[in-house]
C-alpha positions in Angstrom: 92.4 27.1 -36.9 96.1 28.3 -36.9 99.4 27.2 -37.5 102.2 28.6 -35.0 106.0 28.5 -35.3 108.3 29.8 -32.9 112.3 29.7 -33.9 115.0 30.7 -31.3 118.3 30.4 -31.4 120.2 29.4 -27.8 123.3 28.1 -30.2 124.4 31.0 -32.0 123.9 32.1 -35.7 122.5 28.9 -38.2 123.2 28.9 -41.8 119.0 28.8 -42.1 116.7 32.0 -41.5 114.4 31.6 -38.7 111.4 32.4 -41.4 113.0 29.7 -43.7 113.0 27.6 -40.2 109.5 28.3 -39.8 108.2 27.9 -43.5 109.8 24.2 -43.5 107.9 23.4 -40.6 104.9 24.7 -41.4 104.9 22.8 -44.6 105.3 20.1 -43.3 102.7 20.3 -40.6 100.5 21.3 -43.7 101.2 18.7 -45.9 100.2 16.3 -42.5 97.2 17.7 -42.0 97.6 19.8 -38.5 95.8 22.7 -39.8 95.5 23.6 -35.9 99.1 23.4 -34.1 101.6 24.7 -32.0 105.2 24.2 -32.4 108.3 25.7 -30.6 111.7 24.4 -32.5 114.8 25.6 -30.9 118.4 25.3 -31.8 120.9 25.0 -28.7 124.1 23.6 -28.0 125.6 20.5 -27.6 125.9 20.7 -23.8 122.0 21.5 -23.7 121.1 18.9 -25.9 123.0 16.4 -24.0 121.6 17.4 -21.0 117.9 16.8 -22.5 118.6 13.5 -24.2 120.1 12.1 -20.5 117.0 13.8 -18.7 114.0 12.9 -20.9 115.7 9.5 -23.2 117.9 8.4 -20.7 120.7 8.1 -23.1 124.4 9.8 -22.7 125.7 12.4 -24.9 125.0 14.6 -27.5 122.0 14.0 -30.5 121.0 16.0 -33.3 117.4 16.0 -32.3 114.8 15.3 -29.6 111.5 16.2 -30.2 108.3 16.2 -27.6 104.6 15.7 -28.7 102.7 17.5 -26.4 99.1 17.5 -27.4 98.7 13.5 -26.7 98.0 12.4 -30.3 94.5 12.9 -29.4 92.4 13.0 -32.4 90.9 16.3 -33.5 92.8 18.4 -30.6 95.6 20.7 -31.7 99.0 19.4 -32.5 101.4 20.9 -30.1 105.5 20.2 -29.6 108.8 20.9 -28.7 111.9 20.5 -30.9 115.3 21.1 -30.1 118.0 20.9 -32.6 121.4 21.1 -32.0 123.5 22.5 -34.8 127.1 21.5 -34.1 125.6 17.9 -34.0 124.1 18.9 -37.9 127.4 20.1 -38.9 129.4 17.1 -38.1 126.6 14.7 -39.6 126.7 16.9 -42.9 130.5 16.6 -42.9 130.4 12.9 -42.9 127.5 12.7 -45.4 128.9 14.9 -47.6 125.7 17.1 -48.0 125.4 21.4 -47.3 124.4 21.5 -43.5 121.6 24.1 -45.0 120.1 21.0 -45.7 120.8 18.7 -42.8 119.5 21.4 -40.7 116.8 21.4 -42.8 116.4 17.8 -42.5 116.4 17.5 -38.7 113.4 20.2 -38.5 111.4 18.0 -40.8 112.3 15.1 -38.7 111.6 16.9 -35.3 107.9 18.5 -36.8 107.6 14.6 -38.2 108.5 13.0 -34.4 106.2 15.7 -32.5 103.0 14.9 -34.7 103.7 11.2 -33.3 106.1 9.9 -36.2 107.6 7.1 -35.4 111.1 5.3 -36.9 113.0 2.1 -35.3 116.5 2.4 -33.4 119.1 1.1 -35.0 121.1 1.5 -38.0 120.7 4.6 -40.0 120.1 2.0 -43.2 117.3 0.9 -40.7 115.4 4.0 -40.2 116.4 5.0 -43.4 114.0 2.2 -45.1 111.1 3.3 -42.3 107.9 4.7 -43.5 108.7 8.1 -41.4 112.0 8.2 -43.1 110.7 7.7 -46.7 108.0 10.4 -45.9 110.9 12.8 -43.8 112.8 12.8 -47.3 110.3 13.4 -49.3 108.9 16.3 -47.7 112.5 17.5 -46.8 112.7 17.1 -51.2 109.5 19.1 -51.6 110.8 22.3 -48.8 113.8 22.1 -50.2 112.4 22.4 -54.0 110.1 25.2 -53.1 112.9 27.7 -51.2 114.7 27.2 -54.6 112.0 28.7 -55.9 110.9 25.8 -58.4 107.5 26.3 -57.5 107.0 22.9 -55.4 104.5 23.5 -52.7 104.4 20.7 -49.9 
């Protein structure tokens, strides 16, 4: 059993280390219990992830995140998926939340690792997938990453 984590960059430089990229992810696909997975998070650029979101969602335009579960959800086999982040989309969303983009970047690869383990949250508002169960877990994982790099000691 092994945990892989492949981070490129199709976007340009990100304010986040592909290790620190990697470590997030793997926490989190720790903390859910895929002690056996796969997972390719790439960051690319708005035209690409609009491009992906029209292709695969159907929907126009740019997003900050799609992700792909690729291993079926089938119990016992190994967790395997694709997430592509797109940065510029982070940087706008941490302008007009008023956060570091460190850690909406941050946020959007827990979210993606969360989505390709077969997370769920509703569409909607952002207050509604804000009071989901993935959401509740996303932040508090995203807390416990976030407390470890800072070198509190938090382990996830």
């Amino acid at each position: 059993m092994s945990i892989s984590v492949d981070v490129t960059e199709r976007s340009g430089r990100i304010p986040l280390s592909r290790a620190r990229v990697a470590r997030i992810a793997e926490r989190v696909l720790r903390a859910e219990r895929a002690l056996d997975a796969d997972l390719s998070i790439t960051f690319v650029s708005n035209r690409t992830i609009a491009a992906l979101n029209r292709r695969y969602l159907g929907r126009s335009g740019s997003t900050d995140v799609i992700s792909f579960e690729l291993g079926g959800g089938v119990a016992g086999a190994p967790a395997v998926g694709d997430v592509y982040i797109a940065p510029d989309v982070a940087r706008a969303n941490a302008r007009e939340l008023g956060i570091p983009v460190t850690e909406e970047l941050a946020r959007l690869v827990v979210h993606g690792t969360l989505h390709a383990l077969g997370y769920e949250h509703p569409e909607g508002s952002r207050e509604e997938r804000a009071a989901s169960p993935m959401w509740r877990r996303q932040e508090w994982l995203l807390r416990r990453a976030l407390d470890a790099d800072a070198g509190k000691g938090s382990r996830v």
